[in-house]
C-alpha positions in Angstrom: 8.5 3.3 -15.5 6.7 0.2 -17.9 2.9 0.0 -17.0 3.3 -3.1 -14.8 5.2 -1.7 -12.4 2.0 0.3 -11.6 0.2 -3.0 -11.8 -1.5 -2.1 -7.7 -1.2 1.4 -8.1 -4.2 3.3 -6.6 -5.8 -0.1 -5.6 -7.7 0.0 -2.2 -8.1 -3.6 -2.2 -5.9 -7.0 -3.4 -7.5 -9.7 -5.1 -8.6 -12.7 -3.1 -5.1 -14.9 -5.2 -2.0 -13.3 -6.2 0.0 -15.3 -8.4 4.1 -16.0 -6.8 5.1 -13.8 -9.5 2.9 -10.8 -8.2 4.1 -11.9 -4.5 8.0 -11.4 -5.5 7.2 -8.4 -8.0 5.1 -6.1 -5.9 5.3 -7.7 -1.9 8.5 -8.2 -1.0 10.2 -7.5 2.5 13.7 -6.7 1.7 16.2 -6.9 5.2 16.1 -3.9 5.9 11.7 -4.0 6.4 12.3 -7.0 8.4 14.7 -5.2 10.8 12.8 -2.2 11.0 9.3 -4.5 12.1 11.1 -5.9 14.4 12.5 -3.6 16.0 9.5 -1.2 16.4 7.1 -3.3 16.8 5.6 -6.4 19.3 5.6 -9.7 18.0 2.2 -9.8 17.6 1.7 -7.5 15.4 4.6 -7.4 12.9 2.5 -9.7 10.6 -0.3 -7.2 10.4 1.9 -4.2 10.1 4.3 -5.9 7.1 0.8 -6.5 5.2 0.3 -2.5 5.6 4.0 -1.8 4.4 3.6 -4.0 1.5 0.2 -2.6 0.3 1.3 0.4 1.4 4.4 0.0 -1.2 2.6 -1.1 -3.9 -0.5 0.6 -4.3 0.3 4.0 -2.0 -2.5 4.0 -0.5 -3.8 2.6 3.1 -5.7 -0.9 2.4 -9.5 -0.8 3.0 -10.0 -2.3 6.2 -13.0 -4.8 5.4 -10.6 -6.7 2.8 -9.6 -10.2 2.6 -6.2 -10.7 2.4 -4.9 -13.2 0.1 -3.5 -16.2 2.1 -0.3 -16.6 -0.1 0.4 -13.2 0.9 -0.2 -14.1 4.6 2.3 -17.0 4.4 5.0 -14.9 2.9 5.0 -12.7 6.0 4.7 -15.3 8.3 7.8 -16.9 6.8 9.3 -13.7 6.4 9.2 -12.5 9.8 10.0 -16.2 11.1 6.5 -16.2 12.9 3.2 -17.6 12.1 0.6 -15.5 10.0 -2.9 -15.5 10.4 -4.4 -18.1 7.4 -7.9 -15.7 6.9 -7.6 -12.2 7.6 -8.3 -8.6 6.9 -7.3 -5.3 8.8 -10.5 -5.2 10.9 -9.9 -8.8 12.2 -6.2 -8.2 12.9 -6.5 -4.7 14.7 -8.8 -4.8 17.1 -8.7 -1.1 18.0 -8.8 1.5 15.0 -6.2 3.7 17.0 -3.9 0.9 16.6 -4.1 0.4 12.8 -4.1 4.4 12.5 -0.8 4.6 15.0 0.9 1.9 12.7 -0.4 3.5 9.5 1.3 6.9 10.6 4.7 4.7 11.6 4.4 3.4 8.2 4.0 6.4 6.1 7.4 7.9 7.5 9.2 5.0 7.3 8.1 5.0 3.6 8.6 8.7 3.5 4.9 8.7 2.1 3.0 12.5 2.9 -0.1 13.8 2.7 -1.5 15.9 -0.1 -1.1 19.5 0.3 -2.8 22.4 -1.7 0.8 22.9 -2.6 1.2 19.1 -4.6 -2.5 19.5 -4.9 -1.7 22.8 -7.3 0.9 20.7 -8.8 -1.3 17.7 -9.5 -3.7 20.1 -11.3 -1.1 21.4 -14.0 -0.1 18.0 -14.4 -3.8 16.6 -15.3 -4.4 19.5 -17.1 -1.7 18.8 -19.5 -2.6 15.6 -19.7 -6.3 15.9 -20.1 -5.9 16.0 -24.1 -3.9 12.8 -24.2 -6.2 10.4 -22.2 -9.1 8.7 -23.6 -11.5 8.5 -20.4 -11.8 10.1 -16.7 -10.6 6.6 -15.4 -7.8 7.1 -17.5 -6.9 10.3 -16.7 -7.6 9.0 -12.3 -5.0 6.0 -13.3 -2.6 9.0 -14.7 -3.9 10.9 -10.9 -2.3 7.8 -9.2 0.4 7.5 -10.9 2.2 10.8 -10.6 0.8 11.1 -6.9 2.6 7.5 -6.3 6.0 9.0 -8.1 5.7 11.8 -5.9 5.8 9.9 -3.1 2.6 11.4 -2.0 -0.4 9.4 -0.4 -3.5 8.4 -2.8 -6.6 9.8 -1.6 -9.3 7.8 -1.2 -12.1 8.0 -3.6 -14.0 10.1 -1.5 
């Protein structure tokens, strides 16, 4: 996989513009998505949940809640999901309740057949780094290389914590 396709990889955050080309490349909602929101989910909050998938998608970790989210972005869903989007938001503006954003989060990460990481990928992830600590040039390179095989893996980025 070429370097940009990791572009968002690890990211906790989008910046405040994303170009179109970053919109079609790394946020799309293919047919499929589009079905899926709407058939789980209220009309109200399909916008806010297709935000999750796609950040979800493209950097494989859960968007911090205090973010800004880029109003291009917002647009797309709304056209997207034929409704209309928010124009300035972030997660703590559109979920009201935590337990809401935390129930759709857990929705989300099956449907993207995202897990947790066990001791067993955990172990794993540690043979991997370990054979690549000689290769890297810096700890932040060697965290990007982290991301990257956890993301491959299909296995949720931890926070930095």
């Amino acid at each position: 996989m070429a370097n940009y396709e990791f572009r968002y990889v690890g990211s906790d955050t989008l910046p405040s513009r994303l170009s179109e080309f970053d919109v079609q490349q790394y946020f799309r909602l293919s047919s499929v998505d589009v079905a899926a929101l709407n058939e789980r989910f209220r009309a109200d909050r399909r916008a806010a949940t297709a935000v999750l998938l796609l950040f979800l998608r493209a950097c494989g970790r859960p968007l911090d809640r205090f973010t800004t989210l880029p109003k291009n972005l917002l647009h797309y869903v709304g056209d997207a999901l034929g409704t209309h989007a928010p124009s300035i938001a972030s997660l703590r503006s559109l979920y009201a309740r935590r337990q809401t954003l935390y129930e759709h989060q857990l929705w989300l990460k099956g449907y993207l057949g995202l897990k947790d990481v066990d001791q067993t990928a955990s172990d794993r992830l540690v043979v991997y780094l370990s054979a690549q600590a000689n290769e890297v040039n810096s700890l932040d390179e060697l965290v990007g290389t982290a991301n990257h095989w956890l993301y491959e893996q299909k296995l949720l980025i931890p926070g930095d914590r």
